[in-house]
N, C-alpha and C positions, 0 to 999 in steps of 0.2 A: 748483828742485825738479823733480823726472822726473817724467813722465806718469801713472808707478807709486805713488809717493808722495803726488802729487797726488787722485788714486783714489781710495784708501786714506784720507785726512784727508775727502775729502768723504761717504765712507761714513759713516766715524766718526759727524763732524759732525751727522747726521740722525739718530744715537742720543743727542746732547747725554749728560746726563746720567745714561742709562741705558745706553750704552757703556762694558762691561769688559776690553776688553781694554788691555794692559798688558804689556810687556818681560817675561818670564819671572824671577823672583828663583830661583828652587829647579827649572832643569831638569832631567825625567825622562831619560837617555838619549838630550839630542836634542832634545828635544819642549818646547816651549813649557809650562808651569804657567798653569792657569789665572788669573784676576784677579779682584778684588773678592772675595777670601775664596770664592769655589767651587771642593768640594774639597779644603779648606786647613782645613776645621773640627777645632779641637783639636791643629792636626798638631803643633804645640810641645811638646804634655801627653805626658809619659814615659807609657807603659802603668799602667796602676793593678794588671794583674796579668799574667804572665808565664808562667801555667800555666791548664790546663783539667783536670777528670774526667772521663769520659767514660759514662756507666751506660744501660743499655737493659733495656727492661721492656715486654709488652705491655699498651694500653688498650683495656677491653671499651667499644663503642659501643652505642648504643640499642636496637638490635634484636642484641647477643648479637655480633658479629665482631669480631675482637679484631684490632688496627692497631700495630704492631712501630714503637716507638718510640728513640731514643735522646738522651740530656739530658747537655749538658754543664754544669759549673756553674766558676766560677772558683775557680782553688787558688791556696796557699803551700805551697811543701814536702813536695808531694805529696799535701796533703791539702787537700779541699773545704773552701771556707769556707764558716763557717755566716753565716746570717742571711737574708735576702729579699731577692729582685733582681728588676728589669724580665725578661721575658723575650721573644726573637724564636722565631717561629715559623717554620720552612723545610717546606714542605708537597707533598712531589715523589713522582713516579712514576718517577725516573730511578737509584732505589737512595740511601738515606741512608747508608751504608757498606758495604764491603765487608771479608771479613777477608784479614789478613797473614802471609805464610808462618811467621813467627816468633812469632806471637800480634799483638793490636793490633787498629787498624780504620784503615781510609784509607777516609773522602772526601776525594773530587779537588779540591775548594772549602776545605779545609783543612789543614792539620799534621795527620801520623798519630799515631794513641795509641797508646803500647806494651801488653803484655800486660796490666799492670795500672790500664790507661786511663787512664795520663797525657800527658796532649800539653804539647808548648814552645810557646806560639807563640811563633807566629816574628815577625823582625822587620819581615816586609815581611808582614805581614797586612793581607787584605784580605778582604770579606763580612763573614760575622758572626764569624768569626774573631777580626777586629779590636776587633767588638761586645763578644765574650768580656774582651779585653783592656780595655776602659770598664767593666766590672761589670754585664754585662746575661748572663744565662743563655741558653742555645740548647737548642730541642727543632727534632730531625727526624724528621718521621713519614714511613713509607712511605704512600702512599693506598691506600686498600683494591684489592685484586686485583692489588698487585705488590709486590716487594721481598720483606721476611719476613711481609708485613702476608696477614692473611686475605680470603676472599672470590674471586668470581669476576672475572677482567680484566672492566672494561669500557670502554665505548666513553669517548674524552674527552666533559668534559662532562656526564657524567651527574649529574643533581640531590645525587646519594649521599654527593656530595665536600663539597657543601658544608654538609648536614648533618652529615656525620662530625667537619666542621671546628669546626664547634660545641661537638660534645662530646667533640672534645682541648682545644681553649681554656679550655671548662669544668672539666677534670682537670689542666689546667697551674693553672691561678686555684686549686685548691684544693691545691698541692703546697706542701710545709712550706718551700720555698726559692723560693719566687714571692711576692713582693709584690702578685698582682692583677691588675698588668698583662700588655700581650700586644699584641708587633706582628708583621707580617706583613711578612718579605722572601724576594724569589726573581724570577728570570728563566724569562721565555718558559713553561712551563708550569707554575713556581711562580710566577709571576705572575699569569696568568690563574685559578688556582685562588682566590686571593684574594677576588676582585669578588662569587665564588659562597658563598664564607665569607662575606663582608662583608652578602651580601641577609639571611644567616641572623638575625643582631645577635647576636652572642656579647656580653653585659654585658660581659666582658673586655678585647675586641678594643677598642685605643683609637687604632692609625695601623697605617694598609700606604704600604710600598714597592713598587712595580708595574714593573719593568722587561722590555719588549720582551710585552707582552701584546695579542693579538688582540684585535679590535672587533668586527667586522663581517667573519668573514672569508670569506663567499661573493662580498666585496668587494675582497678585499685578496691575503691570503696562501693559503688557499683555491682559491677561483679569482677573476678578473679577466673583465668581461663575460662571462660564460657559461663562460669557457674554464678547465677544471679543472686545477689544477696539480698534477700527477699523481706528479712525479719525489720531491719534496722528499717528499710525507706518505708514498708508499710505501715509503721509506726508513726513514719516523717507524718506522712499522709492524712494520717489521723490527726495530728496532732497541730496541722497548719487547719484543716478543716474546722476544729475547734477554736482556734485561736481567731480564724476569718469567719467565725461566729454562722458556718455554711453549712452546718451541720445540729444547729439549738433551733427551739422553736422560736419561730420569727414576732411573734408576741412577748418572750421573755423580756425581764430585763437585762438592760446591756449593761455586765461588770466589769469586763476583760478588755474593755478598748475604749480609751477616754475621746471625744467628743472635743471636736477646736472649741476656740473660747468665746466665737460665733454663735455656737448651737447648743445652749444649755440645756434644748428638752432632745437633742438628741433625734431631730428631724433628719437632720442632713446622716448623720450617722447612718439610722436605720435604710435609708436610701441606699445608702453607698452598700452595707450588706446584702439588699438584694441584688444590687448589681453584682456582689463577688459570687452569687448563687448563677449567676447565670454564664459565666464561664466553667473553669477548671478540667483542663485533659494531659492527664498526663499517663504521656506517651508510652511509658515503660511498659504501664499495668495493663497495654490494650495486649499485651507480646508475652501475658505472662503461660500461657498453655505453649508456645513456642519454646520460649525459656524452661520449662521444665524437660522435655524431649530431646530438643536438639541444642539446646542452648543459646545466649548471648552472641548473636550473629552481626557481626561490624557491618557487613556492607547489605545486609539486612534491613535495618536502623539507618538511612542516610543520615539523620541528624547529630549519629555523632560522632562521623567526622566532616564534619560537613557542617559550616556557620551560615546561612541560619534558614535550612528547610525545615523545619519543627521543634519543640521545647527541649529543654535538658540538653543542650548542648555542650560536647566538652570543651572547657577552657582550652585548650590547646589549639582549638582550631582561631583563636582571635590572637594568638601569640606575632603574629608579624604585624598586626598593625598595634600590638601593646607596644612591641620592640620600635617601632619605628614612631612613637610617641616619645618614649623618652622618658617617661614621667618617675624618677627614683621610689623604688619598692623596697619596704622593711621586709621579710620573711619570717615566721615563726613557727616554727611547727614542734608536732610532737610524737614520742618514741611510742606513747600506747596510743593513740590519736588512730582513728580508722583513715585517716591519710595520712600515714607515716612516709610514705613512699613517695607521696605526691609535693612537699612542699621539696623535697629535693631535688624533683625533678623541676618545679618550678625555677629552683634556684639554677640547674644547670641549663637552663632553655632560655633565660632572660639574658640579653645584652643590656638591658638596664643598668645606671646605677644602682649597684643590691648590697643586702648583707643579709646574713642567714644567721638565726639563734634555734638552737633545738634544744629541749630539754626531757626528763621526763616526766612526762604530763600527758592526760589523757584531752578526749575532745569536749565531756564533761567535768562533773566535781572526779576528785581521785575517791573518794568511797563512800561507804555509807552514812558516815558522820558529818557531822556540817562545821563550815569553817574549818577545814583539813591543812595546815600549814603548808602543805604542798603546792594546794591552790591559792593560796597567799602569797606561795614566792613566785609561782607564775604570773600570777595578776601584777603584781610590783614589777617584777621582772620587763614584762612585753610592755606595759605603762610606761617605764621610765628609758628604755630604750625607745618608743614610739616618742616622747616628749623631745629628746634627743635631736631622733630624724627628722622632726617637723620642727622644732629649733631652729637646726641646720637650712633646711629647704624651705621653709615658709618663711623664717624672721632673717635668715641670713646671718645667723649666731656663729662666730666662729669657732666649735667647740670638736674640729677634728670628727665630725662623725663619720665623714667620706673615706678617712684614714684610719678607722678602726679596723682591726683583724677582718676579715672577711668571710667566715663562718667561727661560730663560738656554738661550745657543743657541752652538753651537760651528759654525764653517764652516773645512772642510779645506783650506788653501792647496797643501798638497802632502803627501806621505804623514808629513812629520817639520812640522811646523808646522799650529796649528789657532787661528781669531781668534775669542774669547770677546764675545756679545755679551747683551743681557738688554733684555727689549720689557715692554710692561703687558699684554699678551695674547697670544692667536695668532689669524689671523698678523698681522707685527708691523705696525705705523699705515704704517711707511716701505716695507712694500712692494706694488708694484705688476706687473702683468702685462706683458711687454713680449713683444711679437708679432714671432715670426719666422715668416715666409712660408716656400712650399715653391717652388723658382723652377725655370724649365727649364734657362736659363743651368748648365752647365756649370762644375762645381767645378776638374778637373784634379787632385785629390786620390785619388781610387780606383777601382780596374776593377771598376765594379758595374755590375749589371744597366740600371739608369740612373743616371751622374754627376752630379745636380744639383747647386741652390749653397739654400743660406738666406739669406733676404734680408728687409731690414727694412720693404719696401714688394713688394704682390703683382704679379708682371707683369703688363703692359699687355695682354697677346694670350693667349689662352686656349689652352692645350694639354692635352695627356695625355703622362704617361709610360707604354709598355705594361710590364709583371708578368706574369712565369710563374713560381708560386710552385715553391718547391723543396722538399721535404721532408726533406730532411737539414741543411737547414738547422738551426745549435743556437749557444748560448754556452756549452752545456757546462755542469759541475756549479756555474759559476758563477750558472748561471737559479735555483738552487735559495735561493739568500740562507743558508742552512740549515746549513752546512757553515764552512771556514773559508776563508781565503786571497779575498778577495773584493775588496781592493785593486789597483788598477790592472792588470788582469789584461788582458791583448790581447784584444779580440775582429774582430782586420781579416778575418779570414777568412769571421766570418759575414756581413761589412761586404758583403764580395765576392759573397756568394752572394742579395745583396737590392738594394732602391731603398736608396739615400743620397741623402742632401741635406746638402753641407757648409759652413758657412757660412767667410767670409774672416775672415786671422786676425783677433782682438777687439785696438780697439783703444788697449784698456784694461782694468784687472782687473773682473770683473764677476761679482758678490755676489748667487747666488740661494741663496733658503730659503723652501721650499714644495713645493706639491703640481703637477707642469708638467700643462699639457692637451694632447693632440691634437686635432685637427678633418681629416677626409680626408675629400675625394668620391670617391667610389671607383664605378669601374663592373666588368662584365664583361661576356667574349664566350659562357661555357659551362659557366659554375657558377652557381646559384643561393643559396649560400651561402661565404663562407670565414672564415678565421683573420687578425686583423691581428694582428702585434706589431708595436709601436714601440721600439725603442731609442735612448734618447740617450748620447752618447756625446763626448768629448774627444778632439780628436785634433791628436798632438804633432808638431816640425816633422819628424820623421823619417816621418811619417804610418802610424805607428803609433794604433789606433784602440782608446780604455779605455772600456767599461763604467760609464755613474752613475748611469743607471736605464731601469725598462722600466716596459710598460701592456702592454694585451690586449683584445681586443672581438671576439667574433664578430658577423658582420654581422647575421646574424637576431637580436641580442640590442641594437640599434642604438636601438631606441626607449627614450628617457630617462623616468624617473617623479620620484615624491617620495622620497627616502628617510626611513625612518621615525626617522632623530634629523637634527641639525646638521651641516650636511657641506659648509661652507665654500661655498654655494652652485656645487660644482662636480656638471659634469654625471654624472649615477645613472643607468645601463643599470637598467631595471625587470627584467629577468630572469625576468618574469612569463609566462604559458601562453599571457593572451591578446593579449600584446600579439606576442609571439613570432609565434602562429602570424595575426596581421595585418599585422607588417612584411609588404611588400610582396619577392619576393625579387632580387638581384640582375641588373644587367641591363644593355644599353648606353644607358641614363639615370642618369648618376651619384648616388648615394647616400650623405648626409652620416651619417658615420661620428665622435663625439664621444665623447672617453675620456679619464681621468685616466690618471697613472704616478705610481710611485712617491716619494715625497719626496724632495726634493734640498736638499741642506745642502752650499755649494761656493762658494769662490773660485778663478771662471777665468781663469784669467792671461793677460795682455796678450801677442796672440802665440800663444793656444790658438785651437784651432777648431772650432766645435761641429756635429755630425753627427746627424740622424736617419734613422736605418733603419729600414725595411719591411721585414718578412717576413712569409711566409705560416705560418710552424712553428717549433718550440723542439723536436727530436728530444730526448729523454730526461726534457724537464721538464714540457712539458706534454703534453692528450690531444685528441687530434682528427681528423677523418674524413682519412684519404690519396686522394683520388679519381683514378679514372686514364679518361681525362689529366687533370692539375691545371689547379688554376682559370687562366685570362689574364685577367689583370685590367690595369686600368689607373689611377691616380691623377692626377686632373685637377686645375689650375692656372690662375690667373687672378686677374683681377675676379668673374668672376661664379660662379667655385668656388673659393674662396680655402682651398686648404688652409693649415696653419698648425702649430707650433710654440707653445704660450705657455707662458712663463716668467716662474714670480715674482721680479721684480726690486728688490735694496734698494735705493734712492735714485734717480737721475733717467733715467726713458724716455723723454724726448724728444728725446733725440741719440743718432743711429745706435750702437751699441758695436763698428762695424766700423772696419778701415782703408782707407783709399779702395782704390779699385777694385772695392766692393763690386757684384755683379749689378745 
């Protein structure tokens, strides 16, 4: 048996009975199918229906602003069947349809309806598309201040949403084609809208589906120690303005946001548009000359940790009255996902009835081609698991869903193969930290600024590597996670323009899933402040260098606190005013620098090489002082400043994972 195989059985082994992976029976294009039934729920059962309606109507809410709705319900023949059905809720700011040159509506998450609002679906349905096809009804609402929906834009977050959300749950519960029930699905900002639904307690509301939803994101996706991620939301920004038509001339025609089935010339519509012009503030961008100098200041910003003195608030502050609702939550998140970190902390903060699925998958498509089999097995995947949960909790199906594994976890062997596994928590019992040093020894892998090696034990004699950070330094719209194309993308060149440290090939496949840490002592000759990024990174034998995750810390923001939930006791940059201005600042006495990255869900293969790089900047993604001349700094090594590398490892750290010759 090969070293490879061998590997691979003793992984296994350490999930006994709670390891699902399994030979593929029904491959996607490629792609491995998952095992133990994830995924695979009902996939045998013919459709129960083969057609949709499609009707739009606005709902007046509490205080008078009326919220542009539209309801599919399932046909035969063209015509809506009567009776009572579960219904899902899809709750977005990103437009619930748009209309078709020809009459009709297309969202992009569905089959288009003709003129007379009939949709096929189709046969590769996925979302609630699918849903449609099991006999569950679909309403999509715009949120108020966008789409055809009334009111003025506001900021994300604002408390408005998740009242509003109440009372459409309310007016779906009493629609003559609703049975009462009501669950919640939707990604990244139909996600997040959920939690703030959920504090409200709609009677109705009986399970959400939560995929790719912020936590904490002055922690996460946000910014990262102090350091504000500037590229991704400014793009958000642009790109909701465009879709809330807040930013076209107001004369144009309207193509991008269809019109209830009230207002065929589009009266009410252009109304509601100027209403969304006379809102939108959002909070961050007034804090951005702050953010650049002194950084991301928590108690700064009362709103976010603090429900509800201003927009953008983080989910984490509505966690006690989610938990004390009750309301059962699917979780799904993802390993390149710009909240990789956050859907697990979701999962470790909820007393909910929960279950966690992770895979690798980003927050967009995985690349530049379209229909990528990867997001096919995602979309099937989180579908037929959400069918599942709302089975169980909305029809009262008895299909074991409450009794399934309690985290089921995917790690990417390479971009066409992924090993299905499932633990009784997170994170899982088998895995542990395994410590890569930062060594001076000399990799011979890349022309950076300094070549070092990673090594499984810290050098004996204490050095410094010197740094002079670069300010064009970048990874490009890949820093942003936000966008699509986020698999194995090159990044040697920013490799080239930083410190590396690359370790000797592995040598054996090696199985992490987790949150990695950094530790750097860091000094300087003539800044009193800077920017760290970390990237880790894979690197093949052509030394070619991929992208699997990054962190962030600026130095002044270096002092660690409590965080106010569960946070897998990794170390928490406080962010705080006073600790900020008590760090001591930068100097030639090196200063321990501790910071999380992003999640990593990966099998590294026997024969890859793993790399970390130092920079001082991320040009286009993030925001921070340019100083001239830029910092020199230096990262010190040793015994007695043991910088580091840790990585969560499944099964045994006590045998180097390198091949000999290692530093």
């Amino acid at each position: 048996m090969s070293r490879v195989i061998q590997s691979m059985s003793m992984v296994l082994a350490l999930f006994a009975s709670a390891a699902v992976y399994a030979a593929p029976e029904q491959p996607v294009a490629g792609l491995s199918t998952v095992a133990a039934g994830v995924g695979e729920y009902r996939r045998d059962e013919p459709f129960i229906y083969r057609q949709a309606i499609r009707r739009s109507v606005y709902v007046t809410m509490r205080d008078g602003v009326r919220l542009a709705v539209d309801y599919y319900l399932p046909a035969r023949d063209g015509k809506a069947m009567r009776g009572r059905f579960p219904v899902v809720l899809e709750y977005t700011r990103y437009g619930r349809s748009r209309p078709l040159p020809g009459g009709g509506t297309k969202n992009d998450k569905y089959s288009p309806t003709d003129a007379r609002g009939l949709m096929s679906i189709s046969d590769n349905a996925i979302r609630s598309e699918l849903l449609l096809a099991y006999g569950y009804a679909l309403v999509v609402a715009d949120v108020r201040g966008s789409g055809a929906s009334f009111g003025p834009s506001h900021a994300e977050g604002d408390d408005i949403e998740g009242k509003d959300g109440f009372d459409l749950i309310d007016w779906i519960a009493r629609q003559r084609w609703s049975d009462g029930t009501v669950g919640m699905l939707g990604s990244s900002y139909l996600g997040e809208v959920q939690p703030r639904v959920a504090a409200e307690k709609p009677p109705a509301l009986k399970a959400l589906s939560m995929v790719y939803a912020f936590f904490d994101g002055p922690n996460s996706a946000y910014a990262m120690g102090g350091i504000f991620r500037s590229g991704w939301q400014g793009g958000w920004v642009q790109n909701v303005a465009k879709l809330d038509n807040r930013s076209t001339d107001p004369n144009a025609p309207i193509t991008n946001i269809s019109a209830v089935d009230a207002d065929p010339k589009q009266v009410l519509l252009r109304r509601a548009i100027e209403e969304h012009r006379t809102g939108v503030d959002d909070e961050y961008f007034k804090h951005l000359d702050t953010f650049k100098t002194v950084g991301v200041v928590r108690d700064e910003l009362p709103f976010i940790d603090h429900y509800q003195l201003k927009g953008q608030n983080n989910l984490y502050t509505v966690l006690d009255r989610v938990n004390a609702n009750g309301i059962p939550t699917l979780l799904s998140g993802g390993w390149h996902d710009i909240y990789a970190n956050d859907m697990l902390l979701w999962y470790a903060n909820l007393s909910v009835p929960r279950k966690l699925i992770y895979g690798p998958y980003p927050h967009g498509k995985s690349g530049p081609a379209p229909n990528d089999p990867r997001d096919i097995e995602r979309d099937r995947l989180v579908t037929r698991e959400t069918l599942r949960w709302f089975d169980y909790w909305l029809r009262k199906v008895p299909n074991d869903a409450e009794r399934r594994p309690a985290v089921q976890f995917g790690l990417q062997r390479d971009p066409r193969h992924t090993e299905w596994f499932s633990a009784e928590g997170w994170p899982p019992r088998q895995a542990q930290y395994r410590d890569l040093y930062l060594s001076a020894n000399v990799s011979n892998t890349v022309l950076s600024q300094y070549d070092g090696s990673l090594s499984g034990s810290p050098d004996k004699a204490s050095s410094s590597q010197p740094w002079t950070v670069k300010y064009d330094a970048s990874v490009g719209s890949l820093g942003t996670r936000w966008g699509g194309n986020v698999y194995d993308v090159a990044v040697t060149s920013n490799d080239m323009r930083s410190l590396t440290y690359t370790s000797p090939p592995l040598a054996r496949d090696l199985y992490v899933a987790g949150i990695p840490v950094v530790k750097l002592w860091l000094s300087s000759q003539n800044a009193a402040d800077a920017d760290v990024h970390a990237y880790l990174t894979v690197v093949s034998e052509d030394g070619t260098s991929r992208l699997i995750s990054d962190g962030l810390l600026r130095a002044s923001h270096r002092t660690l606190g409590q965080p106010p939930y569960r946070n897998f006791g990794l170390p928490f940059p406080s962010s705080k005013s006073a600790d900020i201005a008590a760090t001591p600042p930068l100097s030639a006495t090196p200063a321990a620098l501790e910071f999380t990255m992003l999640a990593v869900g990966r099998v590294f293969r026997q024969g890859d090489r793993l790399r970390l790089t130092i920079a001082g900047a991320d040009r286009g993604n993030t925001l921070g002082e340019e100083r001239d001349p830029a910092p020199a700094l230096a990262v010190h090594l040793g015994e007695a400043t043991r910088s580091v590398l840790r990585l969560p490892v499944l099964g045994d750290t006590s045998e180097s994972p390198f091949l000999r010759g290692e530093p």
